[in-house]
C-alpha positions in Angstrom: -13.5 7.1 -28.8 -13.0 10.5 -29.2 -11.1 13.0 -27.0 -9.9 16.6 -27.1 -7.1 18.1 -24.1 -7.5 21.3 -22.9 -4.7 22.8 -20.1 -7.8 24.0 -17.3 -5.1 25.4 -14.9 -1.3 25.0 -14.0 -0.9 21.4 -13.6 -4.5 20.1 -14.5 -5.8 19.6 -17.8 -9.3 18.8 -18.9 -10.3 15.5 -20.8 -13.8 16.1 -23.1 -14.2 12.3 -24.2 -17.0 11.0 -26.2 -17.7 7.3 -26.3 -19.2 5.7 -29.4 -23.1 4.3 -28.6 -22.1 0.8 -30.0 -19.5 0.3 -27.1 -22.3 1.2 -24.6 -25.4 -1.1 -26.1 -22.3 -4.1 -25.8 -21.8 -2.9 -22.0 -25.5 -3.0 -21.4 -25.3 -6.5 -23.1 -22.7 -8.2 -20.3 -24.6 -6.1 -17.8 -28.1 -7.4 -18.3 -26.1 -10.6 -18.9 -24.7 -10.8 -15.4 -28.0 -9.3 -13.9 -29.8 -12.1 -15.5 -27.5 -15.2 -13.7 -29.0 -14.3 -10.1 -32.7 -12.1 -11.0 -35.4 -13.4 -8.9 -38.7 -12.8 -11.4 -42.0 -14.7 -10.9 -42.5 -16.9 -13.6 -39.1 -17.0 -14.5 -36.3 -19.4 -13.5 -33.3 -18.1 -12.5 -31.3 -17.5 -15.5 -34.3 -17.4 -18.1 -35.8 -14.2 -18.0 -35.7 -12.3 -21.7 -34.0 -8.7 -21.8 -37.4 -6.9 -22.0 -38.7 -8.2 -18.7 -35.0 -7.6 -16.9 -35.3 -4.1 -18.2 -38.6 -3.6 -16.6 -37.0 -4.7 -13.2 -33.7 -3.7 -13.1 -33.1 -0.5 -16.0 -31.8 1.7 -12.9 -29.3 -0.8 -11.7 -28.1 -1.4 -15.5 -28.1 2.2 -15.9 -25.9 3.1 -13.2 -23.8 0.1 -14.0 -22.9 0.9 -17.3 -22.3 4.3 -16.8 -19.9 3.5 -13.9 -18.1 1.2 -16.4 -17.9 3.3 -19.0 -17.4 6.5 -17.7 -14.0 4.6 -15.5 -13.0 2.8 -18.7 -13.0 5.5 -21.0 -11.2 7.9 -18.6 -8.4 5.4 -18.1 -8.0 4.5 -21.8 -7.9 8.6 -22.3 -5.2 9.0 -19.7 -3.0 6.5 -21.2 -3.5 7.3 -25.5 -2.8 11.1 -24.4 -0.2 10.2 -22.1 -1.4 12.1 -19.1 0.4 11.0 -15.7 -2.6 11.7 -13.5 -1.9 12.0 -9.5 -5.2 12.5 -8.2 -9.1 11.2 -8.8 -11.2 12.5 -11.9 -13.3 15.5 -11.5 -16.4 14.0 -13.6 -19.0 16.5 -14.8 -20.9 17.5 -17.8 -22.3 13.8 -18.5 -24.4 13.6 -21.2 -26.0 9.6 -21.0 -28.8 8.8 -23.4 -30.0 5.1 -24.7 -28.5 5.1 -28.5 -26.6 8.0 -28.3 -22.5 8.6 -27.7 -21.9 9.1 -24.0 -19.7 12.3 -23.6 -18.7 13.8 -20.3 -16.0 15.9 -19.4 -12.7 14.7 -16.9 -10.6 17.8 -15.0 -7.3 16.2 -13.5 -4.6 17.0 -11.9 -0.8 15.9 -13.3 2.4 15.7 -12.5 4.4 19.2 -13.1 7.3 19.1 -15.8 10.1 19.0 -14.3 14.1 20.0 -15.5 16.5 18.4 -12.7 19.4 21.1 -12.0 22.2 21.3 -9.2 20.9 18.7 -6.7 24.5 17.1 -6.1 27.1 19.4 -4.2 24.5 21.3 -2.3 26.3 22.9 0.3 24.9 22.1 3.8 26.3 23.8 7.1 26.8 20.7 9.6 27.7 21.6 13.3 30.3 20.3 14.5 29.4 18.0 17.8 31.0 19.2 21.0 29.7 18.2 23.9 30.6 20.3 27.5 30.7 20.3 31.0 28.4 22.6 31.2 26.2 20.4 28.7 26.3 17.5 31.4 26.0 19.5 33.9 22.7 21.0 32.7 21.4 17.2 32.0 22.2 16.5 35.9 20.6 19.5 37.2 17.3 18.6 35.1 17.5 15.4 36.7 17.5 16.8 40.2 14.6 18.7 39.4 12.8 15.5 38.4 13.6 13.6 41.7 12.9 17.3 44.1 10.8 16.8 47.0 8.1 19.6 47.4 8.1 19.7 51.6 5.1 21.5 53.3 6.6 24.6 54.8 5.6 24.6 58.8 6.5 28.0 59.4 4.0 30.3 59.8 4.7 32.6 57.0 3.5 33.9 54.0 4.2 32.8 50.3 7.6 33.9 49.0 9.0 34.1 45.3 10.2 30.9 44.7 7.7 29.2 46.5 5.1 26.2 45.1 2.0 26.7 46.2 -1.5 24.5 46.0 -4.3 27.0 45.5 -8.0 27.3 44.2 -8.2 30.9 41.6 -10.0 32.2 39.3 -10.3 35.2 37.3 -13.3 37.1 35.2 -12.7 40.3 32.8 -16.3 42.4 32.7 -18.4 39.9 34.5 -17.1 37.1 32.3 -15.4 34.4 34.1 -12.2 34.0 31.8 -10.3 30.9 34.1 -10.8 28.8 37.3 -8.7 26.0 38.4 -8.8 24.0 41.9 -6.4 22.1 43.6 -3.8 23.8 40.9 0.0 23.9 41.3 1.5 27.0 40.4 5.3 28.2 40.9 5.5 32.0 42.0 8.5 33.3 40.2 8.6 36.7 38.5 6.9 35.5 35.5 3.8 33.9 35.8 0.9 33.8 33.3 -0.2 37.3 34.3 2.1 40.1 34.6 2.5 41.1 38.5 0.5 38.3 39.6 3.8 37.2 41.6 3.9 40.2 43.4 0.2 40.1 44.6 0.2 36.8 45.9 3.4 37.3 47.8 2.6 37.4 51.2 -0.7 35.2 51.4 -0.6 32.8 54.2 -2.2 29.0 53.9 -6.0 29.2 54.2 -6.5 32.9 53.2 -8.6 34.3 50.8 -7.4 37.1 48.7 -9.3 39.2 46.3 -7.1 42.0 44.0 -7.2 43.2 40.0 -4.6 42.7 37.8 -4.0 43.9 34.2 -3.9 41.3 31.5 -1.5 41.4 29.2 -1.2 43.5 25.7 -0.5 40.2 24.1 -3.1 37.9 26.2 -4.7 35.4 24.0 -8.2 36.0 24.0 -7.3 39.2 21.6 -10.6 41.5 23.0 -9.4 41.2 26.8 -5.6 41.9 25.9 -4.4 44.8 28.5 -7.6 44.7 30.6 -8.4 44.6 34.2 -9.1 41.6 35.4 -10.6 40.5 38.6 -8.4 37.6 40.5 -9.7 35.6 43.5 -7.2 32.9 44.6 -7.2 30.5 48.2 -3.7 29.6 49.0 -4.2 26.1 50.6 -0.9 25.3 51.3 2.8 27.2 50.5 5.8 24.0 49.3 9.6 24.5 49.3 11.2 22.7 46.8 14.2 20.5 48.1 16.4 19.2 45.2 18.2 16.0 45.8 22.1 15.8 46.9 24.5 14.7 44.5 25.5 11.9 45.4 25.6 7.7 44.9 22.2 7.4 46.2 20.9 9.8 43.6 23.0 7.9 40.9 21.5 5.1 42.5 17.9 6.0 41.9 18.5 6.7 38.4 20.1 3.2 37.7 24.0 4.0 37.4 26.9 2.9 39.5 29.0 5.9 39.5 28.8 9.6 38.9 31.0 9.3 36.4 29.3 6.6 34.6 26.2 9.0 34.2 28.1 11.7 33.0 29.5 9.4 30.3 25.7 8.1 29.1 24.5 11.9 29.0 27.2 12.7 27.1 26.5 9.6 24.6 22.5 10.6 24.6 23.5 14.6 23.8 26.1 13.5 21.0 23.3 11.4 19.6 20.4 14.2 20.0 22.9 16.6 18.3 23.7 14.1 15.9 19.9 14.0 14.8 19.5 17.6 14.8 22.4 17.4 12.7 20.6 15.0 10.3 17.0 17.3 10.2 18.7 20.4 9.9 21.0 18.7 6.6 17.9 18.0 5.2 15.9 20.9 5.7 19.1 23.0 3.9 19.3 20.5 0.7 15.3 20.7 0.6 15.3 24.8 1.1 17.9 24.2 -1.9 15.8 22.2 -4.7 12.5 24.4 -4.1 15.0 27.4 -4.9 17.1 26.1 -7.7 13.7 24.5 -8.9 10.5 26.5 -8.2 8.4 23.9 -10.1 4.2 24.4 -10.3 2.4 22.1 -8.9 -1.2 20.8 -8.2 -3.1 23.4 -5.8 -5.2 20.6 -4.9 -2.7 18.9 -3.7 -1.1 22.2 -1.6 -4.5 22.5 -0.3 -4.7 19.2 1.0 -1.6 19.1 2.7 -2.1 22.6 4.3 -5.3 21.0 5.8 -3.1 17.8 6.7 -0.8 20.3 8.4 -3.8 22.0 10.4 -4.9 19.1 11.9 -1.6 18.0 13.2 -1.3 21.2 14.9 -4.6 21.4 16.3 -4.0 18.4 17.7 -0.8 19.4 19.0 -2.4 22.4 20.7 -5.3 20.8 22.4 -2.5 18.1 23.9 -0.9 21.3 25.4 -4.3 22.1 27.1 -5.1 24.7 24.2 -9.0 25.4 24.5 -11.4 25.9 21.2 -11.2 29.0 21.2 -7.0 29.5 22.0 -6.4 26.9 19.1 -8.1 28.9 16.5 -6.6 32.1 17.5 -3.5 30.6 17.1 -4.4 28.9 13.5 -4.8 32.3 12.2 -1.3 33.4 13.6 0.4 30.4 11.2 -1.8 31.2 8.2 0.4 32.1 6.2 3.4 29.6 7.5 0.8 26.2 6.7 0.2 27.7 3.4 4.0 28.3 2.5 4.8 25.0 4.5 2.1 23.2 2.3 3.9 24.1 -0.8 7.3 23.3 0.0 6.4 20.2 1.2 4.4 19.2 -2.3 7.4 20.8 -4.4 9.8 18.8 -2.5 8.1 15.2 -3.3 7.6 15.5 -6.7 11.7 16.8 -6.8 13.1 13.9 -4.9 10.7 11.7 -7.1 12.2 12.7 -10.1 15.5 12.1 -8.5 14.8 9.0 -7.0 13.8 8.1 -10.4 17.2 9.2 -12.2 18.7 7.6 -9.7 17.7 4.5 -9.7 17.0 5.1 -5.5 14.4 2.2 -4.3 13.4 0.8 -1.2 14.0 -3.0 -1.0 11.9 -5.6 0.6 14.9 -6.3 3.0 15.4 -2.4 3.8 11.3 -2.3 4.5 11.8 -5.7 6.9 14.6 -3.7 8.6 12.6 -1.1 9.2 9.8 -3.5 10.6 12.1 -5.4 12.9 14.1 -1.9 14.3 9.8 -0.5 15.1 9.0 -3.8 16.9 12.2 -3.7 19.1 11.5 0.1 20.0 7.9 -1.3 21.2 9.3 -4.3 22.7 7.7 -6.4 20.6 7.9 -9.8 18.3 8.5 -8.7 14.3 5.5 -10.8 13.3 2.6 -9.0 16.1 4.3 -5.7 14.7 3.9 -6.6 11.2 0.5 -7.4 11.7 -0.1 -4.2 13.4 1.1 -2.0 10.7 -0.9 -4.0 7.8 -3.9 -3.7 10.4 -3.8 -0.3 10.5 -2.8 0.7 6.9 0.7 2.3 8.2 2.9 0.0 5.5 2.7 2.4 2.8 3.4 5.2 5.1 6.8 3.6 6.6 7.4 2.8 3.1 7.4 6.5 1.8 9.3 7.4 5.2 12.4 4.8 4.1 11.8 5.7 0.7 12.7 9.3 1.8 15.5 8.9 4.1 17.4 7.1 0.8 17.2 10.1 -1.2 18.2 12.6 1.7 20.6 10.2 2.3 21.6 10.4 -1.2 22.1 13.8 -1.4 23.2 14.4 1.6 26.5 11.9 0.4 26.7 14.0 -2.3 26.4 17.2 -1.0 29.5 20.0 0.2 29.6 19.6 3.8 30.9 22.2 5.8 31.4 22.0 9.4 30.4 25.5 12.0 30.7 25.4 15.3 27.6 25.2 17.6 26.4 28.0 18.9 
């Protein structure tokens, strides 16, 4: 076998391999060989039918066979006598397959970048340093107030007020086109609301009324052509709420399952240390990954880059349409992080094949007993037995996935032991 290396593009070379005919008449040999063990030709018994007469039956399945066989067995023997470290699927093309001739076909692949390790122990990382306030707790309590407020009907005959709730029916149309309309909606008159001075205009609407009035959209609105138009509003106040937070006090400890006030105070301050803690941990990382893609600005496979900018996409267009994002919102906003998927993309790819390499100098691995861990902390977070969650996961393929996210946290882990750490205070 015969094959010449040419460098197509930064991190992908192209294989031109030629196979010699004999080792292709020997494939068609154990392929008509095999065909022959279960063809069903009158006149024949299974097993008995010559070559010729398979030929006339079966030449397209035998073709394709062989080609398959060759063409896969080839590329792999290529890879491995030219010592290519592949990390992606062939690009096949330029076949050339004729009965008694050499096969020769051409093989584009992407590799793995050459890569010098440099200053990845005593990165410095900025850690901040875990205080946690009164005014922290205090800030956890009032968002727990808010979720145990009543919303009371207000009897009064009187018109809506800033600050109110309200239960309303509105829409809203810019030209003739209808732009939004909600029923039975919610909304909170305060100062800012979704449309600049809509507040104001719907101060002073009673329950049951009807009110009609135009109101400019704003310059950053994000259907781009409307931005800073008029737009026609139309909104039935049904009925006006006052929102009555709860008293501070052991009933309201009560509800939320603690004995004391102070006792609360003492788990919130446990549950923020822990969140900082974790922010901690993710911002740590992100500084000694900003680090190696600096100190190591390695090429990589576009392919690659390209499929996990699209991987990045979809996550946040499925992100967006969970915050009630339409169509056409989520694509406006797609263009906005163009250029931020792209750059994210990149770093992202960079940053595997740098912590591989370390890993791999290293000697960093993930053990069966570290993967079980794993397993047995997920199925106690789901309240589940290990086994149901195991089976779960290798249902739906996720091993591999939890695999490369232990695999991961070791090396961040690593360098993160090994890194300067200095300690700022929050701000």
């Amino acid at each position: 076998m015969k094959v010449k290396v040419k460098e197509s593009a930064k991190c992908q070379k192209t294989l031109e391999i030629e196979v010699p005919k004999e080792v292709i008449q020997e494939e068609f040999i154990q392929c008509y060989k095999e065909i022959r063990k279960t063809a069903q030709i009158p006149g024949f018994r299974k097993g008995k039918a010559p070559r010729e007469v398979l030929e006339q039956h079966f030449s397209d399945k035998a073709n394709d066979k062989v080609l398959t066989n060759v063409v896969n067995g080839a590329y792999h023997e290529a890879i491995k006598k030219e010592n290519i470290q592949s990390v992606s699927m062939p690009d096949i093309s330029d076949v050339n397959f004729k009965k008694d001739e050499n096969l020769t076909f051409k093989a584009k692949v992407d590799i793995r970048p050459k890569i010098t390790l440099k200053d990845y122990k005593g990165i410095k990382v900025k850690k901040e340093k875990i205080n946690i306030t009164e005014v922290d707790i205090n800030k956890v309590i009032g968002y727990l107030q808010d979720r145990y407020a009543q919303f009371l009907s207000v009897e009064e005959k009187r018109g809506v007020k800033i600050g109110d709730y309200i239960i309303c029916d509105y829409s809203y149309e810019v030209e003739g086109k209808q732009i939004d309309k909600k029923e039975h909606s919610w909304l909170w008159v305060d100062e800012e609301m979704f449309l600049p001075g809509l507040s104001k205009k719907i101060e002073g609407i009673k329950a049951g009324e009807n009110k009609k009035f135009d109101v400019n959209l704003p310059k950053k609105f994000h259907l781009a052509e409307l931005a800073g138009k008029n737009a026609k509003f139309d909104i039935t106040v049904k009925e006006i709420k006052d929102k009555k937070l709860p008293e501070l006090n052991d009933e309201f400890v009560k509800k939320i399952g603690k004995n004391s006030m102070e006792e609360l105070k003492l788990q919130i301050k446990d549950d923020l240390s822990r969140e900082k803690e974790t922010r901690n941990k993710q911002a740590a990382k992100a500084q000694v990954i900003g680090h190696l893609v600096k100190v190591m600005p390695i090429d990589v496979p576009q392919a690659l880059v390209d499929k996990r900018e699209h991987a990045l996409k979809e996550t946040s267009v499925e992100k967006l349409k969970q915050q009630g994002l339409n169509d056409v919102q989520v694509e406006d906003e797609l263009k906005k992080m163009k250029d931020l998927f792209k750059d994210e993309a990149l770093k992202q790819v960079r940053s595997f094949f740098l912590l591989e390499d370390i890993a791999g100098k290293e000697n960093i691995e993930v053990s069966e007993s570290e993967m079980s861990e794993r397993i047995e902390l997920m199925a106690r977070m789901y309240n589940q037995k290990k086994e149901e969650m195991l089976k779960y996961l290798q249902k739906n393929k996720m091993l591999e996935s939890i695999h490369w996210d232990v695999w991961e946290e070791k090396i961040i882990g690593f360098l993160i032991d090994n890194a300067v750490i200095e300690e700022v205070s929050g701000k």
